[in-house]
C-alpha positions in Angstrom: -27.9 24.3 -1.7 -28.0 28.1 -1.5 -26.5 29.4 1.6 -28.0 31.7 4.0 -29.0 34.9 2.7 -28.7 33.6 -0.8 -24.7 34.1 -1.2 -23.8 31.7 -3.9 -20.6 30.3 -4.2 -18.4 29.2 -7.3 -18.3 25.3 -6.5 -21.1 24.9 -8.8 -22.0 21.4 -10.0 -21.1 20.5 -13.8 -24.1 20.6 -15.9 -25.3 17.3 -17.3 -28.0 16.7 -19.6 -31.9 16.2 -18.7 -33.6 12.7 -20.0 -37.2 12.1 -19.1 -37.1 9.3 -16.2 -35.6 9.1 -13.0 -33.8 6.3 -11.6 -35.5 4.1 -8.7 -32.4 4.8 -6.4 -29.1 7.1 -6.9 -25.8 7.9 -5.2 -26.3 11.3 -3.3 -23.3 13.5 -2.7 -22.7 14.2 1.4 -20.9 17.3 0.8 -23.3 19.8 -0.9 -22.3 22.4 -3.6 -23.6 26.3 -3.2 -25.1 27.3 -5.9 -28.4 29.4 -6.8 -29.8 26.6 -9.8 -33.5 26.3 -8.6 -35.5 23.7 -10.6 -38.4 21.7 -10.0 -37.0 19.9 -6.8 -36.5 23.5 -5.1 -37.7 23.9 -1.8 -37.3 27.0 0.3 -37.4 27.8 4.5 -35.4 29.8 6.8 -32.6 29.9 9.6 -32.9 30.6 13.3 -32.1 34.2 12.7 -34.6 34.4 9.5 -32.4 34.4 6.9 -33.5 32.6 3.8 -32.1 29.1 2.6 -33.0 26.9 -0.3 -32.2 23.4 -1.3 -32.0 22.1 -4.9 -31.2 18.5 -6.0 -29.5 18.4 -9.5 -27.4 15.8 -11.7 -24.0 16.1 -11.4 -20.7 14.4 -12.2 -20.7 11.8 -9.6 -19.8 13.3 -5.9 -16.7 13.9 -4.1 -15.0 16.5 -2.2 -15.7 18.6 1.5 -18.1 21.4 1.7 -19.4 23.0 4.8 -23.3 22.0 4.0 -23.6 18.4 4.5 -26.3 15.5 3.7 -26.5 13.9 7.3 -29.1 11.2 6.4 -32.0 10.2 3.4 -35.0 7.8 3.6 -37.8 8.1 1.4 -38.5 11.2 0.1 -36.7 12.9 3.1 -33.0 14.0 3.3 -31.8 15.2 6.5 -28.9 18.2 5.7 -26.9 20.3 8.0 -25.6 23.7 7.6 -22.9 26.0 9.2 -23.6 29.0 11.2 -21.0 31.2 11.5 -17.3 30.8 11.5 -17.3 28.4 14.2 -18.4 25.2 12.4 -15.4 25.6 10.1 -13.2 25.0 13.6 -15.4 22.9 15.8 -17.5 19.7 15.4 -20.0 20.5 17.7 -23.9 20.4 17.1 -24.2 24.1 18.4 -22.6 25.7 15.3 -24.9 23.8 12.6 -28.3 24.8 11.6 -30.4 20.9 10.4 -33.0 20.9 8.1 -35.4 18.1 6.9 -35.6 18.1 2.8 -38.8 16.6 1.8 -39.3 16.0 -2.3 -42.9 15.5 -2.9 -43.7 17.9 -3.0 -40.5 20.5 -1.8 -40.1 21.3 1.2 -37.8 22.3 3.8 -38.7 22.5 7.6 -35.8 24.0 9.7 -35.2 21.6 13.2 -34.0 22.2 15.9 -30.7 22.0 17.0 -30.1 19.1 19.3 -27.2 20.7 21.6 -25.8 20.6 24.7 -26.3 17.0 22.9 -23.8 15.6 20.5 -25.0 13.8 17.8 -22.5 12.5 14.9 -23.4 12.4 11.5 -23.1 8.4 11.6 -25.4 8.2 14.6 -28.1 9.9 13.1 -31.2 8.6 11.2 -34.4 9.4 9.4 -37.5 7.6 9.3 -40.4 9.3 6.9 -43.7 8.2 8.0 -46.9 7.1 6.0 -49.1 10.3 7.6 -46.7 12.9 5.8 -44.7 12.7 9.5 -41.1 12.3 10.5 -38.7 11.3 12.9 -35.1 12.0 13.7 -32.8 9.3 15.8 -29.9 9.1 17.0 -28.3 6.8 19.3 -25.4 7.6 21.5 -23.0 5.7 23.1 -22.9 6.5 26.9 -19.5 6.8 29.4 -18.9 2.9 30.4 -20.0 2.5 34.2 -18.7 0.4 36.8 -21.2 -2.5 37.9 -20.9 -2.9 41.4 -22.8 -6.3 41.1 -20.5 -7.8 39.1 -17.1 -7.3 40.7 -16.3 -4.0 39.1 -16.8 -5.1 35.4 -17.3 -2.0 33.1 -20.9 -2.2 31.7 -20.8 -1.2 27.5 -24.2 -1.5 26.6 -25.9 1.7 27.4 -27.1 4.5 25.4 -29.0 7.0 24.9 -31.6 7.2 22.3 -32.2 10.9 21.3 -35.6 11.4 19.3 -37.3 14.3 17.2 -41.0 13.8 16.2 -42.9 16.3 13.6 -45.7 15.8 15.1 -44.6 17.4 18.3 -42.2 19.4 17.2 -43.2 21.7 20.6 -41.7 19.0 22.7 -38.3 19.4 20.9 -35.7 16.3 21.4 -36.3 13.5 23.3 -34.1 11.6 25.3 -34.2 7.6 26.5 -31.9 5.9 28.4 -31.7 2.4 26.7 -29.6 -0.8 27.3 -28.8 -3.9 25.0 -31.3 -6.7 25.5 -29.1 -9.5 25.4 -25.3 -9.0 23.9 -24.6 -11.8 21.8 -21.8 -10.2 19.7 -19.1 -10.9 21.7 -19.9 -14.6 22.3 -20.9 -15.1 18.6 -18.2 -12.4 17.1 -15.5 -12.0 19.7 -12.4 -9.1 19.0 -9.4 -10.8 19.5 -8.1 -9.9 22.8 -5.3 -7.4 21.3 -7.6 -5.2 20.5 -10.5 -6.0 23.0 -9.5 -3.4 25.3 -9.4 -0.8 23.2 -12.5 -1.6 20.8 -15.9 -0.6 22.5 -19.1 -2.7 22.6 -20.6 -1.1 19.5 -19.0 2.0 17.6 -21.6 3.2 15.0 -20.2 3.3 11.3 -23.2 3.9 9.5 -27.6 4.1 10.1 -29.8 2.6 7.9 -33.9 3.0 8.6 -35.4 -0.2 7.4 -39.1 1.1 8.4 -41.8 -0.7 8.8 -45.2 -0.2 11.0 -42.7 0.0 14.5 -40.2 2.3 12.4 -37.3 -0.4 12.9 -33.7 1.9 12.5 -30.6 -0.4 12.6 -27.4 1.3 13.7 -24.7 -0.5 12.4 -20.3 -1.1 13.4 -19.5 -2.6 10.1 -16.9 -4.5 12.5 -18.9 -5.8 14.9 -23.0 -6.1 14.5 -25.7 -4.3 14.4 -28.4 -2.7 17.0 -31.9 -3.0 15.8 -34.4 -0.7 18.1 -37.8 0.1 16.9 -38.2 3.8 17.7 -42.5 4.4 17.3 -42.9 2.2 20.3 -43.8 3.3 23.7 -40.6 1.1 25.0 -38.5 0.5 22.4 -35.4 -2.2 22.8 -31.9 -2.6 21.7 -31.6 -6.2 20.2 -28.1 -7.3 18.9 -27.6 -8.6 15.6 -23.5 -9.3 14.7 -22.3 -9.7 11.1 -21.2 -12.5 9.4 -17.3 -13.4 10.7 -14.6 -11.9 9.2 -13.4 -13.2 5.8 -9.8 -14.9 6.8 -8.2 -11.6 4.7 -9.4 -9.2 6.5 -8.2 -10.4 9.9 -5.3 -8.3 10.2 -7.2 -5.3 9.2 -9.5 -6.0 12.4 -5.9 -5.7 14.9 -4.8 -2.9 12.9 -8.7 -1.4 13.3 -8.8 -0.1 10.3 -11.9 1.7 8.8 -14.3 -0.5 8.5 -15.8 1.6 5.4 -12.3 0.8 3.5 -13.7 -2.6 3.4 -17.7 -2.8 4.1 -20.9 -1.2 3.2 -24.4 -2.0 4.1 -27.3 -0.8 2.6 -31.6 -2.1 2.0 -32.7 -3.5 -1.0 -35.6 -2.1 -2.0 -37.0 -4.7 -4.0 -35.6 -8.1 -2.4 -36.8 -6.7 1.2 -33.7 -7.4 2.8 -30.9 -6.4 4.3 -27.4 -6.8 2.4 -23.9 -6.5 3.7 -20.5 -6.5 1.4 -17.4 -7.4 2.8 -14.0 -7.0 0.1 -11.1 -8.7 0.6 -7.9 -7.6 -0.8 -5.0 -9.5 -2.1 -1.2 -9.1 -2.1 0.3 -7.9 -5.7 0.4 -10.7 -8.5 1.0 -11.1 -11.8 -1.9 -11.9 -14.3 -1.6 -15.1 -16.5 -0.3 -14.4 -19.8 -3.3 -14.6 -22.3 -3.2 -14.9 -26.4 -6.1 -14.4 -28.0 -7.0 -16.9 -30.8 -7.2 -15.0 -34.0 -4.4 -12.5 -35.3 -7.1 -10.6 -35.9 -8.3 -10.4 -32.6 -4.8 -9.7 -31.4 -4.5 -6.7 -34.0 -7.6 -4.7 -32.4 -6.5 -5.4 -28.5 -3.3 -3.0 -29.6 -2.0 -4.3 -26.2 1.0 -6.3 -24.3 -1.2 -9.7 -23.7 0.6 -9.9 -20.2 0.0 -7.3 -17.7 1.4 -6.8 -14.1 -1.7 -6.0 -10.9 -0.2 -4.1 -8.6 -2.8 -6.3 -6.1 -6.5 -8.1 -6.3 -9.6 -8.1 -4.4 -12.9 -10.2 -4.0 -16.3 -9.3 -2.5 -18.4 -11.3 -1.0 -22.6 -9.8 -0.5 -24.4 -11.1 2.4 -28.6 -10.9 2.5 -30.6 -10.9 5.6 -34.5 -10.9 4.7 -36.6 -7.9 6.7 -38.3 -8.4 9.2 -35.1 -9.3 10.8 -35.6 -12.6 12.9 -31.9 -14.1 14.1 -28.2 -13.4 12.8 -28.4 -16.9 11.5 -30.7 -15.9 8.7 -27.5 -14.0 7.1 -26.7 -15.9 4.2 -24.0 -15.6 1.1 -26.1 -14.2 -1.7 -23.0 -13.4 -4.4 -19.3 -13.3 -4.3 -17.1 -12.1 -7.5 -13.2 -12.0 -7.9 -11.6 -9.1 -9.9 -10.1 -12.2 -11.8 -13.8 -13.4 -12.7 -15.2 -10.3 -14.3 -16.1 -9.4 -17.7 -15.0 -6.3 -19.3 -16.0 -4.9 -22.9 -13.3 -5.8 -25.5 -13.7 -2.8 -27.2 -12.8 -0.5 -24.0 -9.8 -2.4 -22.5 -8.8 0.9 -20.4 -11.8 -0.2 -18.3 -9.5 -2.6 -16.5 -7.7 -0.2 -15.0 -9.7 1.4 -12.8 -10.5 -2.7 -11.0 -6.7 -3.0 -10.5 -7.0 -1.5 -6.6 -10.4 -0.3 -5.6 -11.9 0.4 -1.6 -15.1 1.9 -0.4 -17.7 -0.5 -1.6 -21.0 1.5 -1.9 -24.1 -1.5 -2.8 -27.2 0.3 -4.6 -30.5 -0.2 -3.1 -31.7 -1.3 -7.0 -30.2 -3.8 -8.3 -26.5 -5.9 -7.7 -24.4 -2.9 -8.7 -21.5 -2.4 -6.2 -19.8 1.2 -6.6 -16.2 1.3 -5.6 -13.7 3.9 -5.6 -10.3 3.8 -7.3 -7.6 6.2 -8.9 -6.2 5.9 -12.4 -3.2 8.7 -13.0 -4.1 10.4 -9.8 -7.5 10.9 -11.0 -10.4 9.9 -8.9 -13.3 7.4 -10.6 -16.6 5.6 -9.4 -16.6 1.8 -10.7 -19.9 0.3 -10.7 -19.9 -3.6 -10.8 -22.5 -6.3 -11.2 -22.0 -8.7 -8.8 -24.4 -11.0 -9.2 -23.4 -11.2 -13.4 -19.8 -10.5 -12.6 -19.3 -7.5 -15.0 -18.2 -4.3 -15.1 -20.6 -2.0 -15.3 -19.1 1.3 -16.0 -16.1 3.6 -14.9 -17.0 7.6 -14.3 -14.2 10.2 -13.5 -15.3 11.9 -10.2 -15.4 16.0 -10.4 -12.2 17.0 -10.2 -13.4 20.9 -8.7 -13.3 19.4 -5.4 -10.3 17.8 -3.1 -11.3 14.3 -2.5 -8.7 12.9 -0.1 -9.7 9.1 -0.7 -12.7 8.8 1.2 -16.2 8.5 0.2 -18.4 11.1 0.2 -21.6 9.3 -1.3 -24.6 7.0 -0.1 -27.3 5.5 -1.9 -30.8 6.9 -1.5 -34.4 6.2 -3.6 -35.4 10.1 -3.5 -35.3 10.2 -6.9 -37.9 7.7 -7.8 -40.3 10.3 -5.9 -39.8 13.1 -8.7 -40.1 11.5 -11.6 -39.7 14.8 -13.8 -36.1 15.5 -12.6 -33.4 14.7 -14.2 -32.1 11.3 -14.3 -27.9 11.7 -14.7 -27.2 11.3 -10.7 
């Protein structure tokens, strides 16, 4: 991205080399670099005060690190990207400091919207939903202030919000605003909170959007603790239906009192070519020692160069879920794949490979195939593991770019744009 008035910046991406294909899906990076590298994927538009700004999608090393531009959300060919203006966004999270703008890749474009304040939207509340007429809309759904019901003896009523909606085609009309309720809660009959926590843990906190589409445009809004909301936003009415997760593996029940991130431990994401849903949930393990291990030929134990007996500092298993689209009942969820870092192949000839699967968090599941991406830290330097679940192999370990502070978060998502420019580059 090229800020506005063209000002580039020195946190310029690595340069990778080109190869003729793009991938079907890739791991985008949420935290933009400024730079002025125009290519084939360049699209151009302007601020509210007319100053020029471009956008640019390139390979890179793979993503990490904050930035004041940020990738909000992606479907399709569309990306949905935010941008500071003026001092203030550096110091305050409010909508009224950031400019949006919708990202479309075939062919570029760049369509400035407007800005959704006095309304708050957060980045995880927010979706994008590209249309087949060349059309878009923006939605975002927002928790509203619990209410006393006076019907029902006082009890607080957590199952209102407020749907906030953009639509290209009438862009004059600006954002929308419906005030929606939950059809019928199941989650806390099916998935109850423990009471510890059941005071402080609200009905539905949104962790993440996905936009599974569709002729009604179906978004799904999802608190990687608790369920998901499922409201079709095309329709004249649209509803709120509640969809929870599969329970809680057994390890992970402790995290749920402590409420701990949710993305620590879970991801969700649309397979493109399964049309479905899947959900990961990891589990991690206290600190073990590994089985000592000879390997049967002297010659075999010449190469390895190694101790045969090595120490994990701790262990982890994942388990995918699948849901198939349309989505009919929670009981549909059902247990695709599970793997246990004890299961998985590695190459012989690399055995430093093993290192990075000794503590990992932050599954991320591609929309291709059954790669899971997880983040770890080798020697205090950040790297992206990719693992085939379903085969139960690694897949390959890159070192994350080291330009930017990543403070152990994730700072990716998976997206299919590039499978709509087929002559970009293909190292995302």
């Amino acid at each position: 991205m090229v800020a506005a008035g063209g000002a580039a910046s020195s946190w310029v991406p690595p340069p990778l080399p080109d190869c003729g294909d793009a991938p079907g899906s890739v791991l985008l990076d949420l935290r933009c670099y400024i730079a002025d590298l125009p290519n084939a994927t360049t699209a151009a538009g302007f601020t509210r005060r007319g100053l020029p700004i471009q956008v640019t999608f390139r390979a890179a090393r793979p993503p990490a690190g904050p930035l004041p531009p940020l990738l909000v959300a992606t479907h399709a060919d569309l990306v949905l990207l935010r941008a500071p203006v003026g001092p203030g966004a550096l110091v305050c999270a409010t909508t009224r400091y950031w400019e949006y703008f919708v990202y479309r890749a075939h062919p570029p474009r760049l369509d400035s919207i407007p800005n959704p304040f006095p309304k708050f939207v957060h980045d995880s509340e927010a979706a994008l939903l590209s249309l087949e007429d060349g059309g878009y809309v923006l939605a975002a759904l927002r928790n509203r202030i619990p209410r006393r019901d006076s019907r029902c003896g006082g009890a607080l009523i957590m199952t209102e919000f407020d749907l906030h909606l953009y639509r290209s085609s009438n862009a004059d009309e600006g954002w929308i605003t419906k005030w929606l309720s939950v059809e019928e809660p199941v989650r806390d009959t099916l998935a109850p909170v423990p009471r510890a926590v059941a005071d402080s843990v609200m009905f539905h906190e949104t962790s993440k959007t996905i936009t599974v589409g569709g002729e009604r445009g179906t978004v799904a809004w999802v608190d990687l603790w608790r369920g998901i909301i499922l409201c079709d936003v095309l329709v004249e009415c649209p509803l709120l239906r509640d969809i929870p997760l599969p329970l809680p593996a057994k390890g992970n029940w402790d995290c749920l009192l402590q409420e701990y991130n949710p993305r620590y431990l879970r991801d969700i994401t649309i397979s493109r070519h399964e049309n479905s849903i899947k959900y990961i949930e990891m589990e991690l393990s206290p600190p073990k020692e590994q089985e000592r291990t000879t390997p049967e030929s002297y010659l075999d134990w010449v190469r390895q160069n190694r101790r045969t007996s090595l120490v994990r500092r701790d262990g982890w298993k994942a388990t995918i879920w699948a849901m198939p689209i349309p989505v009919a009942s929670w009981e549909e969820w059902h247990l695709e794949h599970d793997v246990d870092v004890d299961d998985l192949s590695v190459d012989a000839s690399k055995p430093w490979f093993y290192t990075p699967l000794i503590s990992v968090a932050f599954p991320t599941i591609s929309m291709d195939e059954d790669d899971v991406y997880l983040l770890s830290e080798v020697d205090g330097m950040e790297v992206l593991v990719a693992v085939d679940v379903k085969k139960k192999a690694l897949q390959g370990v890159a070192e994350l770019d080291p330009q930017k502070n990543f403070y152990w978060m994730p700072s990716y998502c998976s997206s299919e744009i590039s499978s709509y420019r087929k002559e970009t580059t293909c190292n995302f």
